[in-house]
SETIKE-239725 format. One record per residue: residue number from 1; z, x, y of N, C-alpha, C in turn; residue in one letter. Coordinates in nm, 3 decimals, m for minus. Example, Ala and Ser with C-alpha at 12.3 -4.5 7.8 and 13.67 -1.06 7.14 Angstrom:
<recs>
+-----+---------+---------+---------+---------+---------+---------+---------+---------+---------+------+
|  nr |     n.w |     n.u |     n.v |    ca.w |    ca.u |    ca.v |     c.w |     c.u |     c.v | rest |
+-----+---------+---------+---------+---------+---------+---------+---------+---------+---------+------+
|   1 |   0.780 |   1.319 |  m0.569 |   0.780 |   1.230 |  m0.450 |   0.780 |   1.320 |  m0.330 |    A |
|   2 |   0.708 |   1.285 |  m0.225 |   0.714 |   1.367 |  m0.106 |   0.787 |   1.290 |   0.003 |    S |
+-----+---------+---------+---------+---------+---------+---------+---------+---------+---------+------+
</recs>
This chain:
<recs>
+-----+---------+---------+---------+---------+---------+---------+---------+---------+---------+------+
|  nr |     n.w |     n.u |     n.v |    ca.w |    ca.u |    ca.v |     c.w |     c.u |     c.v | rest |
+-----+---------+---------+---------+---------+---------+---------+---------+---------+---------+------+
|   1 |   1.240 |  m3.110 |   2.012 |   1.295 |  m3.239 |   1.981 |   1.245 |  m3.281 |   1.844 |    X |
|   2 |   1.355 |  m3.349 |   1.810 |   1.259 |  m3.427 |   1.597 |   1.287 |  m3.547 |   1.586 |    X |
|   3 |   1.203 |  m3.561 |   1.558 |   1.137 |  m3.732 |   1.525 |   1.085 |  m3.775 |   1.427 |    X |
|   4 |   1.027 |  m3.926 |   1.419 |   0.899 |  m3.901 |   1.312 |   0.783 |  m3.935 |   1.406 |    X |
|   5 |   0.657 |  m3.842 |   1.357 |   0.551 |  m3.791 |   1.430 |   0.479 |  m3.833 |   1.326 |    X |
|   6 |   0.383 |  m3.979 |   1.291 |   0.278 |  m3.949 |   1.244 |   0.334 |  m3.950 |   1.097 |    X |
|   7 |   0.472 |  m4.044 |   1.076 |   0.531 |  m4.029 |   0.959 |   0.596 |  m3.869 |   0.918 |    X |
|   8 |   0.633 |  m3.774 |   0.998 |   0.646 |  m3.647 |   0.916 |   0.731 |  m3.589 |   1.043 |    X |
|   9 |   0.848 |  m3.511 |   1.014 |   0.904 |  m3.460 |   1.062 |   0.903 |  m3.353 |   1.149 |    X |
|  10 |   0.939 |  m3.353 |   1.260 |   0.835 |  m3.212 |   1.350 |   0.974 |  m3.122 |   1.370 |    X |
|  11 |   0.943 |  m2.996 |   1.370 |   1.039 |  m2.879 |   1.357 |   1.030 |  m2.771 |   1.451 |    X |
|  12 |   1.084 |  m2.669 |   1.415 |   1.033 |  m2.551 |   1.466 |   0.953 |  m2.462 |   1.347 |    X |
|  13 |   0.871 |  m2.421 |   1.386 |   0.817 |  m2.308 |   1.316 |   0.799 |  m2.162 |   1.335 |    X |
|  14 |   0.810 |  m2.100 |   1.200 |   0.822 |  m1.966 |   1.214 |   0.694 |  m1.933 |   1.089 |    X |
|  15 |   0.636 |  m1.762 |   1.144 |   0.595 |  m1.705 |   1.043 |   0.630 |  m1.588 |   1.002 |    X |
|  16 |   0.657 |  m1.537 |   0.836 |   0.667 |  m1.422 |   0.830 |   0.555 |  m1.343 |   0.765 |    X |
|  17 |   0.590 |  m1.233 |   0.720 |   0.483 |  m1.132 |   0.663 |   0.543 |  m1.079 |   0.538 |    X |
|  18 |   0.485 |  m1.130 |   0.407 |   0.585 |  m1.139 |   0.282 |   0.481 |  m0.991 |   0.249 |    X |
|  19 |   0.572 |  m0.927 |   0.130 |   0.541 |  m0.782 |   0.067 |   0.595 |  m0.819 |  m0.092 |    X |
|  20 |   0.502 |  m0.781 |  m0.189 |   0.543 |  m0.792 |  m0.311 |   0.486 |  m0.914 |  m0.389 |    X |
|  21 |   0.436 |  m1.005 |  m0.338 |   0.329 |  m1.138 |  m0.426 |   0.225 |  m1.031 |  m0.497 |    X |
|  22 |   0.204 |  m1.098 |  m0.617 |   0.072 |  m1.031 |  m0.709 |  m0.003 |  m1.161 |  m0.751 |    X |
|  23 |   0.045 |  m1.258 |  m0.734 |  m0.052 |  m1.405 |  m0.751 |  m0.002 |  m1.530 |  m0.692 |    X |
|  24 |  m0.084 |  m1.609 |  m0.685 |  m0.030 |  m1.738 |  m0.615 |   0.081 |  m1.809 |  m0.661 |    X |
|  25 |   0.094 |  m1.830 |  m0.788 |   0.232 |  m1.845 |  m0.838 |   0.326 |  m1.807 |  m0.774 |    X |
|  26 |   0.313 |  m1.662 |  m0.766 |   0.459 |  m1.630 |  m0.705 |   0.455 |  m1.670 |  m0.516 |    X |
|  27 |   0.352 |  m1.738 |  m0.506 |   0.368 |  m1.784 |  m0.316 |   0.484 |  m1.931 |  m0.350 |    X |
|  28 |   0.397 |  m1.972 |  m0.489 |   0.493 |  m2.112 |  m0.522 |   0.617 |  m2.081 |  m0.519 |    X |
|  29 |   0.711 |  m1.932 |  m0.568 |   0.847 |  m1.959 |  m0.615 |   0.879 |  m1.919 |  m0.471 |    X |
|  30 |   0.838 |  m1.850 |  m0.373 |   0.887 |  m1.906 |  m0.232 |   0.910 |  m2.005 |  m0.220 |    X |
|  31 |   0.811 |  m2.099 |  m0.195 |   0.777 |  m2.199 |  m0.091 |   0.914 |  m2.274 |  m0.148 |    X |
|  32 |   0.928 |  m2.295 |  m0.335 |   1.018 |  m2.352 |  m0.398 |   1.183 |  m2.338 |  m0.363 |    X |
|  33 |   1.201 |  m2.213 |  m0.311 |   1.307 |  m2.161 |  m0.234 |   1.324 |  m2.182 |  m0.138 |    X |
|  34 |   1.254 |  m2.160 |  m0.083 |   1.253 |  m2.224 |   0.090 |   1.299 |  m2.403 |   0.122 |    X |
|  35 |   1.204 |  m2.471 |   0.006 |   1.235 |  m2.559 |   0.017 |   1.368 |  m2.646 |  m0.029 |    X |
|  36 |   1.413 |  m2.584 |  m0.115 |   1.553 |  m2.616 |  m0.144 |   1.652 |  m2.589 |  m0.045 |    X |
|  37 |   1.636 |  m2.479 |   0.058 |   1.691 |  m2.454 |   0.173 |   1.728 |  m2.594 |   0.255 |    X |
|  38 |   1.877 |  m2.596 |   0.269 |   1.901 |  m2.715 |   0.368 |   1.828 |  m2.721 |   0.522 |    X |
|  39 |   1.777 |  m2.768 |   0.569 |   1.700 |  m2.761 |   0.702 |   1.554 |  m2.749 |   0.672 |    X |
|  40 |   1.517 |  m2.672 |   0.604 |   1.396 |  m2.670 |   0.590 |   1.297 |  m2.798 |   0.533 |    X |
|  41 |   1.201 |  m2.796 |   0.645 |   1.123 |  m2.924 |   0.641 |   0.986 |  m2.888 |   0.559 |    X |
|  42 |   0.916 |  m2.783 |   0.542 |   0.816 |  m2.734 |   0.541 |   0.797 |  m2.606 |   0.477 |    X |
|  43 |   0.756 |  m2.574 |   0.396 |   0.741 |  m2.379 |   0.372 |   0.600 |  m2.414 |   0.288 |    X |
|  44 |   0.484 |  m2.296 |   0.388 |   0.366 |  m2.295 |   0.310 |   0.300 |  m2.151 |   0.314 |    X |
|  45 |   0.318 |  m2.095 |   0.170 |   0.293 |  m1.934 |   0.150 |   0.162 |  m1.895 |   0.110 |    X |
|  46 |   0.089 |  m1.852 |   0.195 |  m0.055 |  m1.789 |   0.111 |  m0.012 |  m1.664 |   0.063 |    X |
|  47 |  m0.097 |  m1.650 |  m0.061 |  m0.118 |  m1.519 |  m0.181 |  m0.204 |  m1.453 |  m0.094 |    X |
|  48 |  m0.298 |  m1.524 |   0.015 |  m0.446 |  m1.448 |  m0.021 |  m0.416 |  m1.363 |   0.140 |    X |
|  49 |  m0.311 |  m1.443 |   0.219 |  m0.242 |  m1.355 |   0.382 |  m0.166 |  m1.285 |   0.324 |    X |
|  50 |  m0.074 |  m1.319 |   0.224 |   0.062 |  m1.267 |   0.229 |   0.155 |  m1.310 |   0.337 |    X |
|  51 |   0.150 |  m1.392 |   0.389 |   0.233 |  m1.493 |   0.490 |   0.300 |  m1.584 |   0.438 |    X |
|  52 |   0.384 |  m1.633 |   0.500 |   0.451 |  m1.754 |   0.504 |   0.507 |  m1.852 |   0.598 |    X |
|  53 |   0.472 |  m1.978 |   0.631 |   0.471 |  m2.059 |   0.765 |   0.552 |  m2.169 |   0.727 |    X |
|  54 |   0.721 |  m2.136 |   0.806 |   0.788 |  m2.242 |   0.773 |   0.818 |  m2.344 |   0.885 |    X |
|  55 |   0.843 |  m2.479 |   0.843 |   0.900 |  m2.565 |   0.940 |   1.059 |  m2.604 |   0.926 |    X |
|  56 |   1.134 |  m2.565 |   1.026 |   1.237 |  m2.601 |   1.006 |   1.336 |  m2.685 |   1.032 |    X |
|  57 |   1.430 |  m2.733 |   1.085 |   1.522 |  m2.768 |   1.183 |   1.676 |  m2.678 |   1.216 |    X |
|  58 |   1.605 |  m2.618 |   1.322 |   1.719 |  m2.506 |   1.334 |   1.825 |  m2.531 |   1.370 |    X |
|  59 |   1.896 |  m2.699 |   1.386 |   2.022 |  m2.698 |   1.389 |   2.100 |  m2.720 |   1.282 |    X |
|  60 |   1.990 |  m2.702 |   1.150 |   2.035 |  m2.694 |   1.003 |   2.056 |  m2.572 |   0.976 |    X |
|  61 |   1.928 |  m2.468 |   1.015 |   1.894 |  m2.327 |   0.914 |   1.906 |  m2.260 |   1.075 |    X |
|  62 |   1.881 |  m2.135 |   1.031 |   1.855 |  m2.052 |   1.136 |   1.760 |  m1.906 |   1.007 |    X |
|  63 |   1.735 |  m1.805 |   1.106 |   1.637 |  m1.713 |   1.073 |   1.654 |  m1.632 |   0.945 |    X |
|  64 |   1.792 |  m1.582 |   0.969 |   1.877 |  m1.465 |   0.863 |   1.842 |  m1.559 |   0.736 |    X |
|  65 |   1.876 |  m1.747 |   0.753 |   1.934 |  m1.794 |   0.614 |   1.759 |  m1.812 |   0.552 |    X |
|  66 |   1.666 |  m1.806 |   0.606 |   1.553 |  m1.806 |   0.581 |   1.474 |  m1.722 |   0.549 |    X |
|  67 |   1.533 |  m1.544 |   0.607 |   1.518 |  m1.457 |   0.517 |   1.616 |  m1.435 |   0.388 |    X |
|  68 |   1.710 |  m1.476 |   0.401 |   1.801 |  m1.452 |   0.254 |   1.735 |  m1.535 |   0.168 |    X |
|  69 |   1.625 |  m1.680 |   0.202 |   1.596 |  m1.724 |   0.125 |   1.485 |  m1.675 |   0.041 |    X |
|  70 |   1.375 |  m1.615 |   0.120 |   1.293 |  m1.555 |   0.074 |   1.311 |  m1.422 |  m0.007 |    X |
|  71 |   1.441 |  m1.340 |   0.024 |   1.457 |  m1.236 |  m0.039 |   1.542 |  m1.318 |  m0.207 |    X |
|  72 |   1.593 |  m1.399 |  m0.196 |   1.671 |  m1.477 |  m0.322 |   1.521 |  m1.495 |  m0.412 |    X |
|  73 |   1.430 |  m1.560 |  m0.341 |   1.294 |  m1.542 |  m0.463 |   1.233 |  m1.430 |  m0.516 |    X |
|  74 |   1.273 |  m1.314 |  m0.433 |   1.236 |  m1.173 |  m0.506 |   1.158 |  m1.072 |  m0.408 |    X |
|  75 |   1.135 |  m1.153 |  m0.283 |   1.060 |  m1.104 |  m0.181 |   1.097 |  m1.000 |  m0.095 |    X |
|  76 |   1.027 |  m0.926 |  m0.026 |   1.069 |  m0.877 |   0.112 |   0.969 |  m0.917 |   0.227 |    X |
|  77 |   1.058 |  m0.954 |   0.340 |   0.933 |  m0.987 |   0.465 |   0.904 |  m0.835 |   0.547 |    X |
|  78 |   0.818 |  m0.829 |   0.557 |   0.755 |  m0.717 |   0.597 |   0.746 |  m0.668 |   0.787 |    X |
|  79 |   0.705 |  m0.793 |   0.795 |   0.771 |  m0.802 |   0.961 |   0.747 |  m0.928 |   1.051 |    X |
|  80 |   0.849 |  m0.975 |   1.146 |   0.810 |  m1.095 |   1.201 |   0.616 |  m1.127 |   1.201 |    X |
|  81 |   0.597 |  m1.213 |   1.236 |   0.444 |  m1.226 |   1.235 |   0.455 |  m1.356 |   1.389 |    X |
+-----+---------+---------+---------+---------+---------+---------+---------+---------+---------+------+
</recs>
């Protein structure tokens, strides 16, 4: 269910397993992608996991458009997480 929680939007979340970051910068031009993504509430990428933990609303986005987003920044996900 979504609401506001505490002022902030509650979603679903997903994580993936990103391949190809060489510095934190490039966790930014994810997260920057992700977040331009319609539905997406949330995207927060560590350099230092190589992960990425998004919040979404999946009756906006769904999974595929969230990997196309991450692959549009230059990425590949490596495997669900």
């Amino acid at each position: 269910m979504f609401g506001l929680g505490k002022n902030k939007i509650q979603g679903k979340k997903i994580n993936f397993k990103i391949e190809g970051m060489h510095c934190t910068g490039w966790a930014m031009n994810i997260d920057g992608e992700l977040e331009e993504t319609p539905g997406v509430i949330e995207a927060t990428t560590s350099f230092a996991k190589a992960t990425t933990t998004i919040t979404f609303d999946p009756n906006k986005v769904n999974k595929p458009q969230l990997l196309k987003a991450i692959k549009t920044a230059g990425y590949d996900v490596l495997e669900d997480k």
